[in-house]
N, C-alpha and C positions, 0 to 999 in steps of 0.2 A: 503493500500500500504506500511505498513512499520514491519510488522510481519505475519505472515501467519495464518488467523482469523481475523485478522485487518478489521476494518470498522467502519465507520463516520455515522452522523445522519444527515437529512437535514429535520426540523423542518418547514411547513408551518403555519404561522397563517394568519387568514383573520378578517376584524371588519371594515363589511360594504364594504366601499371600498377602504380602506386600507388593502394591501397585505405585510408581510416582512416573508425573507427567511434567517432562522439561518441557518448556517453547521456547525455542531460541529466536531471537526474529531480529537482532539487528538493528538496523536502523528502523524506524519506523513513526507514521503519523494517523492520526484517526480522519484528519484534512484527506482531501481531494488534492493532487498535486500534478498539476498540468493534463487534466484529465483523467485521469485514474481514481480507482476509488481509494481512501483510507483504506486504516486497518479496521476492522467490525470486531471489538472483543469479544461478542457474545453469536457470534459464528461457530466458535471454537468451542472445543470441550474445556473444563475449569485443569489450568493450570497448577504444580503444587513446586514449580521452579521457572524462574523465566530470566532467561540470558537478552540483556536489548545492550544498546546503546546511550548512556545515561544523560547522554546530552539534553538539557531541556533551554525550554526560550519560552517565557512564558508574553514576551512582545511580539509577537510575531505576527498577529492580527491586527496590531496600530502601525507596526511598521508596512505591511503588506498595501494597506490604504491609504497610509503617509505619501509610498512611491507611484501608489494609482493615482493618485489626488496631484502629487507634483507633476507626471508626466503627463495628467489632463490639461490641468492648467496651461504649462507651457504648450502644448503641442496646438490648443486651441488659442495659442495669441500669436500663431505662425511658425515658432519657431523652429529648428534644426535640433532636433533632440539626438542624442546618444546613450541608451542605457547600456552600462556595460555589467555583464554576470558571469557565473559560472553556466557551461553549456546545458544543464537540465534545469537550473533554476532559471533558464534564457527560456527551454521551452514553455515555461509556466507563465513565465510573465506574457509572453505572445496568448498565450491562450485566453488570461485573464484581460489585458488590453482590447484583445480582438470583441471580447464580451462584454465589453464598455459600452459599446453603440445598441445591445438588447436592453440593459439595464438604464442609461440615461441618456439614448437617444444622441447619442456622440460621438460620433465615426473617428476611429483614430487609425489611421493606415497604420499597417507595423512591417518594418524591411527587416527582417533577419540574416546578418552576415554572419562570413567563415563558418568553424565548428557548430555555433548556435544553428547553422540555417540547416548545414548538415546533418547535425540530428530529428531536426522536425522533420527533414525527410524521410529521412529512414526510419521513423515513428509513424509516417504515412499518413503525419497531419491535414488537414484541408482547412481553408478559410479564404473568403473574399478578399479580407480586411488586412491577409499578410502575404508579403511578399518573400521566396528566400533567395539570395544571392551567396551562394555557395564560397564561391571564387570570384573575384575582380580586382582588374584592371585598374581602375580608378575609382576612385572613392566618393566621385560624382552619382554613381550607378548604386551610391547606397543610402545618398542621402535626399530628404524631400520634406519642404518647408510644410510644418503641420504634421509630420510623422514621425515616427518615434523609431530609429534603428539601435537594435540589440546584438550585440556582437563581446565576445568572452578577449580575454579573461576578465575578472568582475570587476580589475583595477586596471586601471589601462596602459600597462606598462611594458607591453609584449605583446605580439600576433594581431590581428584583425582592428581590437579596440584602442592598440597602441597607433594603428595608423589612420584608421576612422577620430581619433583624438587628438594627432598632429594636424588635422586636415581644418579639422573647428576652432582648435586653442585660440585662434584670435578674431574671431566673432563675436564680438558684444551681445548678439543677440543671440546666440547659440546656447545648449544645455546639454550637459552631461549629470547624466544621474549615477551614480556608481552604486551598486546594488553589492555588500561583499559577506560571501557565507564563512570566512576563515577571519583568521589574523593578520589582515594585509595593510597595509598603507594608504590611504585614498590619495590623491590626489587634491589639492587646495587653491582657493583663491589667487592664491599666486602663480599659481600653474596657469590659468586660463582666464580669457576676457569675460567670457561668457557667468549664465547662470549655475551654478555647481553645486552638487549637494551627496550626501552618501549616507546608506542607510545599510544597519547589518539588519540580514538575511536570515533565518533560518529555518528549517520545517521541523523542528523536532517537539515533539509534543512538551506541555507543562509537568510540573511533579505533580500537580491532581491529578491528571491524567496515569501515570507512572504510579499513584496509591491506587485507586480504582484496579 
């Protein structure tokens, strides 16, 4: 439930008449994540051991809206937007952006460069609202005043979003959103003309969640 191939293990042992039931599962979220379903606790049979990944974020719904909300705003006052992610939280936000115009009626085109666009393909994504440009030439072919281009890594300091990044740095009316799921460095003010802003990332469920 928290990447697309994603899947847990539920380990039976027996000894005698003694039964315990491991679930190992990983990473995981009870969220939807770039179209897939959560995890559904109550699917499963009741657990009496569970191996996950202990990471929690218990912000991750104000930050998720925070980055919907900035890249509305900008992209609906013209501007040259640049989100930059990690390549599966790249496809999440295209899916989520693209479903902006069901919910408030606001068309936000989305161009997906390099690895981000490459995996929505190969996930065999579909939408009106997004375009992917795998590989280019020019970085003309990826940008478009009022749309939002998402391209990795989440800080823009290397491959696609490093050069989609040098291309805007000095547009005053340009934006970069830096979306980062790690320990990285954003990029600042002084880096760029434009509007700039960075928000961490993360899908990992809360510790209510994790006691439940």
């Amino acid at each position: 439930g928290h990447t697309p191939g994603a899947c847990g293990f539920l380990i039976r042992i027996a000894d005698d008449d003694t039964h315990v039931r491991l679930l190992a599962t990983g990473d995981f979220t009870e969220r939807d994540a770039a179209g897939f379903p959560g995890f559904d606790a109550n699917a499963y049979p009741e657990a009496d051991i569970l191996f996950l990944t202990a990471a929690t974020n218990t912000e991750m719904a104000d930050s998720l809206t925070e980055i919907i909300a900035t890249v509305t705003e900008r992209t609906n006052a013209g501007s040259k937007t640049l989100c930059t992610a990690s390549g599966l939280t790249g496809v999440h936000l295209a899916a989520l952006f693209a479903g902006v115009n069901d919910e408030l009626d606001i068309r936000i085109p989305v161009i997906l460069a390099g690895h981000v666009a490459k995996l929505y393909d190969a996930l065999d994504y579909h939408d009106e609202n997004v375009t992917t440009v795998p590989e280019f030439a020019s970085t003309t072919e990826c940008f478009e005043h009022g749309a939002v281009t998402i391209a990795g890594p989440e800080v823009p300091v290397e491959g696609s979003s490093k050069r989609l990044f040098e291309a805007i740095a000095d547009d005053p009316s340009a934006t970069l959103v830096q979306v980062q799921g790690g320990n990285t460095d954003p990029k600042t003010a002084s880096d760029f003309a434009g509007t700039i802003s960075a928000h961490r990332f993360s899908n990992h469920p809360p510790n209510t969640v994790l006691d439940d």
